[in-house]
C-alpha positions as CSV (number, residue, x, y, z in Angstrom):
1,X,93.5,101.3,123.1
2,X,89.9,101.2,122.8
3,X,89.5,102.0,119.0
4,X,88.6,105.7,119.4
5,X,91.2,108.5,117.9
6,X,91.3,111.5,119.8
7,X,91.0,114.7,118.5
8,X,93.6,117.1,118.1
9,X,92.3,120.8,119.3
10,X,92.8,123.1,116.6
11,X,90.9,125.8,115.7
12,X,89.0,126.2,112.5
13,X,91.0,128.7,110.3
14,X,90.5,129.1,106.9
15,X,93.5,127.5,103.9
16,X,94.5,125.4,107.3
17,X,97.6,122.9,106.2
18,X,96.9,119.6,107.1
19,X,99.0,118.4,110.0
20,X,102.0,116.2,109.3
21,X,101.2,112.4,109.0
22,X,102.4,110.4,111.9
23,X,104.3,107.2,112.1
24,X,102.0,104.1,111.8
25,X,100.1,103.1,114.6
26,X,100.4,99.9,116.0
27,X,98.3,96.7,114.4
28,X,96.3,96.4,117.6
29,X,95.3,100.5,117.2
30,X,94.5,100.4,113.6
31,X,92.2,97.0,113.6
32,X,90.2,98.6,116.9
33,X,89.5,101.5,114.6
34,X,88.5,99.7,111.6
35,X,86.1,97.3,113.3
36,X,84.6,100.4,114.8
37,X,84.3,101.3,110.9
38,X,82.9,98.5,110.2
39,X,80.3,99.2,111.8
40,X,79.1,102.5,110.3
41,X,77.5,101.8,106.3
42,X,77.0,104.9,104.2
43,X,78.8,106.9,102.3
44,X,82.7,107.9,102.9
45,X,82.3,111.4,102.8
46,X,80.0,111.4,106.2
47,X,81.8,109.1,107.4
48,X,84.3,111.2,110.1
49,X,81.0,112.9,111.1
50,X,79.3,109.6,112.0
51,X,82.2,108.3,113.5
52,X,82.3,111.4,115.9
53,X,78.4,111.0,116.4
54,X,79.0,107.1,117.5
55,X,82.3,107.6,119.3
56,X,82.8,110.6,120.4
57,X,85.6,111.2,118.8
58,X,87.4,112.2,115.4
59,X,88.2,109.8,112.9
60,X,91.8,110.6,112.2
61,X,93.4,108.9,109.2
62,X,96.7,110.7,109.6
63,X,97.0,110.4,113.9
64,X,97.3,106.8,112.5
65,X,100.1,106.8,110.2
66,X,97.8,107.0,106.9
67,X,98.3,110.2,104.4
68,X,94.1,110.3,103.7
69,X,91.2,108.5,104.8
70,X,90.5,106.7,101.3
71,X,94.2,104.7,102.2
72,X,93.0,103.9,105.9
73,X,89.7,102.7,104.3
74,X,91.6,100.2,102.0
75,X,93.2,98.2,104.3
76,X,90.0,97.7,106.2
77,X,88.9,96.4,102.9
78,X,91.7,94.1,101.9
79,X,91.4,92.7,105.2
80,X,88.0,91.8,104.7
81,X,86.1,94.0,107.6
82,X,83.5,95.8,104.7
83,X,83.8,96.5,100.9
84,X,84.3,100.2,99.6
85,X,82.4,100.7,96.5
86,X,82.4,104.0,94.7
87,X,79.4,105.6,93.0
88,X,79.7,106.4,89.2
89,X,82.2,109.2,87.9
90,X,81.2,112.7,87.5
91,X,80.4,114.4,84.2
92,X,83.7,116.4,84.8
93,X,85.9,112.8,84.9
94,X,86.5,112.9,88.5
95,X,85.4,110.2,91.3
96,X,82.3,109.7,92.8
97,X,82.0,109.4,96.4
98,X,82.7,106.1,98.1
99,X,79.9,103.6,99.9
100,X,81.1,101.4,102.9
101,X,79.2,97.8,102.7
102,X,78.1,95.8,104.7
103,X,77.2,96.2,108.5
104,X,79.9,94.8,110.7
105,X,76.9,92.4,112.0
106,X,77.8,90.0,109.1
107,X,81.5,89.5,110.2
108,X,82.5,86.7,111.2
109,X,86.5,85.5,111.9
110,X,88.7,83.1,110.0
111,X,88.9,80.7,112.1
112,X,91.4,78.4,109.7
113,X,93.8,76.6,112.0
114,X,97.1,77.5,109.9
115,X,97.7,73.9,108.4
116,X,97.0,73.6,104.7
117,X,95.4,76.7,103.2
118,X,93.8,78.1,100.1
119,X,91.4,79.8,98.4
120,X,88.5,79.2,96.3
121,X,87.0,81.7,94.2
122,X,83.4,80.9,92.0
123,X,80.7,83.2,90.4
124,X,77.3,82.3,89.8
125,X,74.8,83.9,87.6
126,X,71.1,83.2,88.6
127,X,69.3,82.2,85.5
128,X,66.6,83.3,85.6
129,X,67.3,86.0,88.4
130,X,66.5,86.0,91.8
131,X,64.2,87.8,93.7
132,X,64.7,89.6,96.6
133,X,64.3,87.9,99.4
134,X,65.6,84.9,97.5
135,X,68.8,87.0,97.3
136,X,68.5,87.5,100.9
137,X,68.0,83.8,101.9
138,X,71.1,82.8,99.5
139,X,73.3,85.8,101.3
140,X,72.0,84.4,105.0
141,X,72.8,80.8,104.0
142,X,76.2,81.3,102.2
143,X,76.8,83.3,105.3
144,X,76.1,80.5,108.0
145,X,77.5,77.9,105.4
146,X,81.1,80.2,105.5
147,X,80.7,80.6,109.1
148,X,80.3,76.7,109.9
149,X,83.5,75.9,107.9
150,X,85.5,79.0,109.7
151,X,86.3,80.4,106.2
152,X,87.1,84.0,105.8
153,X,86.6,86.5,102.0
154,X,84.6,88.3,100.1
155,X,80.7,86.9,99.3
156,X,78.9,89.6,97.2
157,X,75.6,88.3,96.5
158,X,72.5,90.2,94.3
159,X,69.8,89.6,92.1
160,X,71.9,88.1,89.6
161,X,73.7,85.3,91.5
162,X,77.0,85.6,93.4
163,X,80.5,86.7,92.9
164,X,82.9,85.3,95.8
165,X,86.7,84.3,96.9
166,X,86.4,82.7,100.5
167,X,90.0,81.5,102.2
168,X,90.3,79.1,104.9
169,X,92.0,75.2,105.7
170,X,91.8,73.1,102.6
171,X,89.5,70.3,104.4
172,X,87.0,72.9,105.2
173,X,86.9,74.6,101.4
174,X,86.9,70.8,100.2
175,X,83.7,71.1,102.2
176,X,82.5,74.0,101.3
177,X,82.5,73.2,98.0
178,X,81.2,69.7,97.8
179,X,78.0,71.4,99.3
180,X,77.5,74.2,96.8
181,X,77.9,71.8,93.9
182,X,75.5,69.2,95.1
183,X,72.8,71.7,95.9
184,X,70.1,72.0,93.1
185,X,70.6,75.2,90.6
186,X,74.6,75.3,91.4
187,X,76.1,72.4,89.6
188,X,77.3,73.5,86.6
189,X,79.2,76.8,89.0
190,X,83.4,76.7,87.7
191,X,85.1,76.5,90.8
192,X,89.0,78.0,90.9
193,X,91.3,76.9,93.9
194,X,94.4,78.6,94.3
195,X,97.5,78.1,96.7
196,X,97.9,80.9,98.8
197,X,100.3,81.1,102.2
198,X,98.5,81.7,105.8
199,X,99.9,85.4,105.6
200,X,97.1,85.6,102.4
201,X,94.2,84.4,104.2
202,X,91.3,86.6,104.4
203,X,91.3,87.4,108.7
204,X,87.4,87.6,108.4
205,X,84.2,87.2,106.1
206,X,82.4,89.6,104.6
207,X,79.3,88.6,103.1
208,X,76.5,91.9,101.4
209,X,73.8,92.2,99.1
210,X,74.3,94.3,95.9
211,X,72.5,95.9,93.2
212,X,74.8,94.3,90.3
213,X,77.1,91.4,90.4
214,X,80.2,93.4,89.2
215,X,79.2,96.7,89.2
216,X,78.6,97.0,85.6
217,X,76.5,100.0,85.9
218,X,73.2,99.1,84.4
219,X,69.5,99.5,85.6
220,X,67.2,96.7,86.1
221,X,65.5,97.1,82.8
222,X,69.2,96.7,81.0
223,X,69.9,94.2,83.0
224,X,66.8,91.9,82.2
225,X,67.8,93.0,78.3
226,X,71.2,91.9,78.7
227,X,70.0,88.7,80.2
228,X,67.5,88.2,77.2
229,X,70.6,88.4,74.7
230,X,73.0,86.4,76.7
231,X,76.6,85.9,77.0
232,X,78.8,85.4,74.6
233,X,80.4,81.8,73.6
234,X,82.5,79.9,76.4
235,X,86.2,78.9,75.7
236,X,88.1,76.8,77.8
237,X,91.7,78.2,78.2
238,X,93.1,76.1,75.2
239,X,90.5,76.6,72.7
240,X,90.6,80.3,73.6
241,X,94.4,80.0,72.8
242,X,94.4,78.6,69.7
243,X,91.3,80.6,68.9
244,X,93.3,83.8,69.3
245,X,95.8,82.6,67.0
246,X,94.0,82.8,63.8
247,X,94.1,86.0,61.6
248,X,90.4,87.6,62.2
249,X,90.6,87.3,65.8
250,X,90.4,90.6,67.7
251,X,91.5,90.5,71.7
252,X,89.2,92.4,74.2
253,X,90.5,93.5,77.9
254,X,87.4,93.9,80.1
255,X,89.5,95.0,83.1
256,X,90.7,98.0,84.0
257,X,93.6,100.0,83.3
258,X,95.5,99.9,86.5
259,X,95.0,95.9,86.2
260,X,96.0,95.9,82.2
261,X,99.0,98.3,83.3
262,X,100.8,95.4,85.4
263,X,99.6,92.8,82.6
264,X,98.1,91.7,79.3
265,X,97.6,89.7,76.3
266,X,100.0,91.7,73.8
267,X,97.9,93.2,71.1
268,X,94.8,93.2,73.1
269,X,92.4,95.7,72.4
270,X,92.9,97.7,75.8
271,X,89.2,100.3,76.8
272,X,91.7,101.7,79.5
273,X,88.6,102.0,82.1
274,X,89.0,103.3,85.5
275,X,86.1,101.4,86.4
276,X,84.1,98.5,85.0
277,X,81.3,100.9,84.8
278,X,82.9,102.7,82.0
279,X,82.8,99.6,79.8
280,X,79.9,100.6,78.2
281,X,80.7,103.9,77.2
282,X,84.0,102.5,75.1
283,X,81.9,100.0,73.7
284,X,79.7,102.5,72.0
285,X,82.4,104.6,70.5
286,X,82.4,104.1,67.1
287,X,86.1,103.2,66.5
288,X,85.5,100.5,69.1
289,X,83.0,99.0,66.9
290,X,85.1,99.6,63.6
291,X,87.7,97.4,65.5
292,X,85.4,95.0,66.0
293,X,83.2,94.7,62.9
294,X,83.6,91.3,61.2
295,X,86.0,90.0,64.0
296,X,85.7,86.9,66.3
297,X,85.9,88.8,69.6
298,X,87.5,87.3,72.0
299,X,87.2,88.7,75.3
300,X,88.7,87.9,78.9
301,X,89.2,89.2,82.6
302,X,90.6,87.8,85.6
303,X,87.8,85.2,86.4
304,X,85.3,85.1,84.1
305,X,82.3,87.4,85.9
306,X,83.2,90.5,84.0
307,X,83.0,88.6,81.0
308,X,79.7,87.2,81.2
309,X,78.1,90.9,81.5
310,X,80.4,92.7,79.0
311,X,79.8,90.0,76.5
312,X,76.6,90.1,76.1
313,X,76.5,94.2,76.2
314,X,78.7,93.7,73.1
315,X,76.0,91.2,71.3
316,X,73.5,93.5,72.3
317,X,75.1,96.8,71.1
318,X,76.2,94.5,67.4
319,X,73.5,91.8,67.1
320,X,74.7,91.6,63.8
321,X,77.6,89.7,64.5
322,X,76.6,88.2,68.3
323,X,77.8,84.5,66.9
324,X,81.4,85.8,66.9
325,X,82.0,87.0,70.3
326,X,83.3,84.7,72.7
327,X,84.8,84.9,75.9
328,X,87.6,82.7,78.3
329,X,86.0,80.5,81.1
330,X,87.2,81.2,83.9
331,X,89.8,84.4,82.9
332,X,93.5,84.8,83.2
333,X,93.6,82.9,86.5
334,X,92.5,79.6,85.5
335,X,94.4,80.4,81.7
336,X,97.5,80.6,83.5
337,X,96.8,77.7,85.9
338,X,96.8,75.7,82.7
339,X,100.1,76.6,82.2
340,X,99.4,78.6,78.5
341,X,102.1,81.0,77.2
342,X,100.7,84.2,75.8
343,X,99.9,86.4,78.5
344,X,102.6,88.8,79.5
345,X,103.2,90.2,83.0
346,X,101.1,89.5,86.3
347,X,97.8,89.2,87.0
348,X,96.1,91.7,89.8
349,X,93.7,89.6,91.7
350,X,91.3,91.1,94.5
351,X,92.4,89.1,97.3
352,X,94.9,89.6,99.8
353,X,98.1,88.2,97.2
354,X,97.5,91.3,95.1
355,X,99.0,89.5,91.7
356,X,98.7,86.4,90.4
357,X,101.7,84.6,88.1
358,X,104.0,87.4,89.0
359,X,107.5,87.9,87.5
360,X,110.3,88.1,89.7
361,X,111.2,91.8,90.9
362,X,114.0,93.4,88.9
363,X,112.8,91.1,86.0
364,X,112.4,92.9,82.1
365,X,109.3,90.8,82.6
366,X,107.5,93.4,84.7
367,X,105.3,95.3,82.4
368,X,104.1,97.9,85.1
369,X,106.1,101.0,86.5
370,X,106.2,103.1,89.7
371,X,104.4,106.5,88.5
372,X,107.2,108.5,90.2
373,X,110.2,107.3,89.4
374,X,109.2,105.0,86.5
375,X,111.5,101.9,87.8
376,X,109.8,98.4,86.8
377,X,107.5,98.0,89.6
378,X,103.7,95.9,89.4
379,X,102.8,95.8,93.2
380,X,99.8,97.9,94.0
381,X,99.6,99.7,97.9
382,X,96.6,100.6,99.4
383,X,96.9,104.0,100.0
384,X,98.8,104.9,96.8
385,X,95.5,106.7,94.6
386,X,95.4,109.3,91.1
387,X,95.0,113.0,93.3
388,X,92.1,113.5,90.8
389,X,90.2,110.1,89.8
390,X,91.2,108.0,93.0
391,X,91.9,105.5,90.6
392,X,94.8,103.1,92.2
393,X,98.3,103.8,91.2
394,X,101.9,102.3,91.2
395,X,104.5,103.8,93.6
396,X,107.6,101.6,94.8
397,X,108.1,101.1,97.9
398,X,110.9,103.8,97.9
399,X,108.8,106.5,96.4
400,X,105.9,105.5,98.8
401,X,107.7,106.5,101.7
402,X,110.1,109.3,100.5
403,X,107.3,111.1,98.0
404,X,104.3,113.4,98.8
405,X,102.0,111.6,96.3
406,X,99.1,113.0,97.7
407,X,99.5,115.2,94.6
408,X,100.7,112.4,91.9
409,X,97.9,112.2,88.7
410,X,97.6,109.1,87.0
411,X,98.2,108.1,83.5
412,X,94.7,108.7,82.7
413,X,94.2,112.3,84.0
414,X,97.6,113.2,83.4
């Protein structure tokens, strides 16, 4: 098959039911239509018209096996062919529209031979930030530097440094690596390797340029105010630990709510964000900051990234007691790596493993639960979203394929 979906003649009529979903195309069908994808950047919602303009042809999500678009478009993001980012919410709560990045130009395949894997995950924060076409150069030459050592991922590069988990051989990370932390301005960068099986490699690299490092929402003049506060205090894993033990300590959750749903620090304060965008908005409520008054603050997400940028919103927004907040170097995944108790559940990651630290199935240690039938469940599919927010949600695998939850609303919007 040559990547194009035909279209199905029906006429236009008006209340039209959709037609029934069809059984899952093959691999070989689905990846030609996805690296067509790929190639088309702009938003989601024109995205079946210029798919029809390039090709010919409709984009059919459900001709493929896939109850909506939104679920076809995740896959093609987990498997590292373009990022999906979506706009900020609507006054009325609901989603914005979605944005496919980047061009399927800066693709490049994985071209790990199978023996020893892993991945490496690092941020960077450009102090002070780049300019443009610096941020250009570094994108080009982290690209041709990922492309040399055959290493496939995610390389999201902006004004403000670099946020990135790259997969491939161990030799060639080992590689990778040594050359980022000899190279002038990057040596102090906390690199995180994780085991990971050839199954959880990324198939191919995806490297864009961004307006923010994690999508924190802010314009450049916040941002270079944000910058001029800076982050809060650094905590390796077991200072944060004992830290957290003492009586005025307050626990902060920067992620979101369908990661703090699968696992947590018990007792942490928890914003229950769809989107790390929304951070900001909790953070000026004023029972947040009755929580927080007179607390150390201790705040942590899955890497550390987050935490860097909602830190120093929080000294900004209480200057009066910016000495107290502190945050975990390099998040849950390097806490747990240490082997610290304290943190219940799993860990959702944004690679192709989808939780980190996870407890076995069945197990009363699995904090999350399938929205439908409310069995113990904490792995998240792809095209399982909230019918109103699009926010991800938690369906078993039985419920996935026996339910309509096209029409399922989230904890949030329910």
């Amino acid at each position: 098959m040559s990547g194009l979906v035909a279209a199905r003649p029906r006429p236009p009529q008006r209340n039209q039911k959709k037609a029934p979903v069809a059984q899952r195309a093959s691999d070989e069908d689905i990846a030609a239509v996805l690296a067509n994808v790929a190639k088309l950047c702009g938003p989601a919602t024109t995205l079946p018209q210029r798919y029809r303009e390039a090709y010919g042809v409709a984009l059919d999500a459900r001709a493929l096996g896939f109850g909506k678009l939104g679920a076809l478009l995740s896959l093609g993001e987990r498997r590292g062919l373009f990022a999906v980012e979506r706009t900020e919410r609507r006054e009325d709560g609901t989603s914005g529209s979605w944005c496919l990045r980047p061009v399927g130009a800066e693709i490049t395949e994985n071209a790990s031979d199978g023996g020893s894997v892993g991945l490496l995950g690092f941020y960077h924060y450009a102090r002070p930030p780049w300019t443009e076409p610096a941020r250009d150069a570094t994108a080009a030459w982290l690209r041709a530097l990922c492309a040399q050592h055959g290493l496939g991922g995610r390389v999201r590069v902006a004004t403000e440094g670099v946020n990135a988990t790259v997969s491939g051989s161990t030799s060639e990370l080992d590689a990778f690596q040594a050359t980022l932390s000899t190279t002038e301005g990057w040596h102090s960068v906390l690199f995180k390797r994780e085991p990971c099986t050839s199954h959880q490699l990324w198939p191919a690299l995806s490297c864009w340029t961004a307006d923010e490092l994690c999508g924190f929402g802010a314009d450049e003049s916040t941002r270079e105010r944000l910058d001029a506060v800076g982050p809060g205090i650094l905590l390796e894993p077991r200072a944060f630990r004992a830290r957290m033990m003492e009586k005025d300590a307050v626990l902060v959750d920067v992620r979101n709510a369908y990661e703090t749903t699968i696992g947590a620090f018990p007792g942490a304060l928890d914003p229950k964000t769809r989107t790390f965008a929304d951070f900001q908005q909790w953070l000026e409520k004023d029972e947040t900051q009755i929580a927080l008054k007179d607390k150390d603050v201790l705040m942590y997400c899955t890497g550390g990234v987050r935490c860097e940028r909602a830190s120093a919103a929080l000294r900004a927004a209480m200057p009066e007691q910016k000495e107290r907040v502190f945050h975990l170097q390099g998040g849950i995944v390097s806490y747990m790596d240490e082997g610290l108790e304290g943190f219940a559940g799993a860990n959702y990651v944004f690679d192709r493993r989808n939780r980190h630290g996870a407890a076995p199935r069945g197990s009363d240690q699995v904090l999350g639960k399938c929205l439908a039938c409310r069995k113990p469940w904490d792995v998240y599919r792809g095209s399982a979203t909230c019918a109103k927010c699009k926010v991800r949600v938690l369906l078993c695998d039985a419920c996935l394929s026996s339910r309509d939850h096209e029409a399922l609303v989230c904890d949030l919007c329910s």
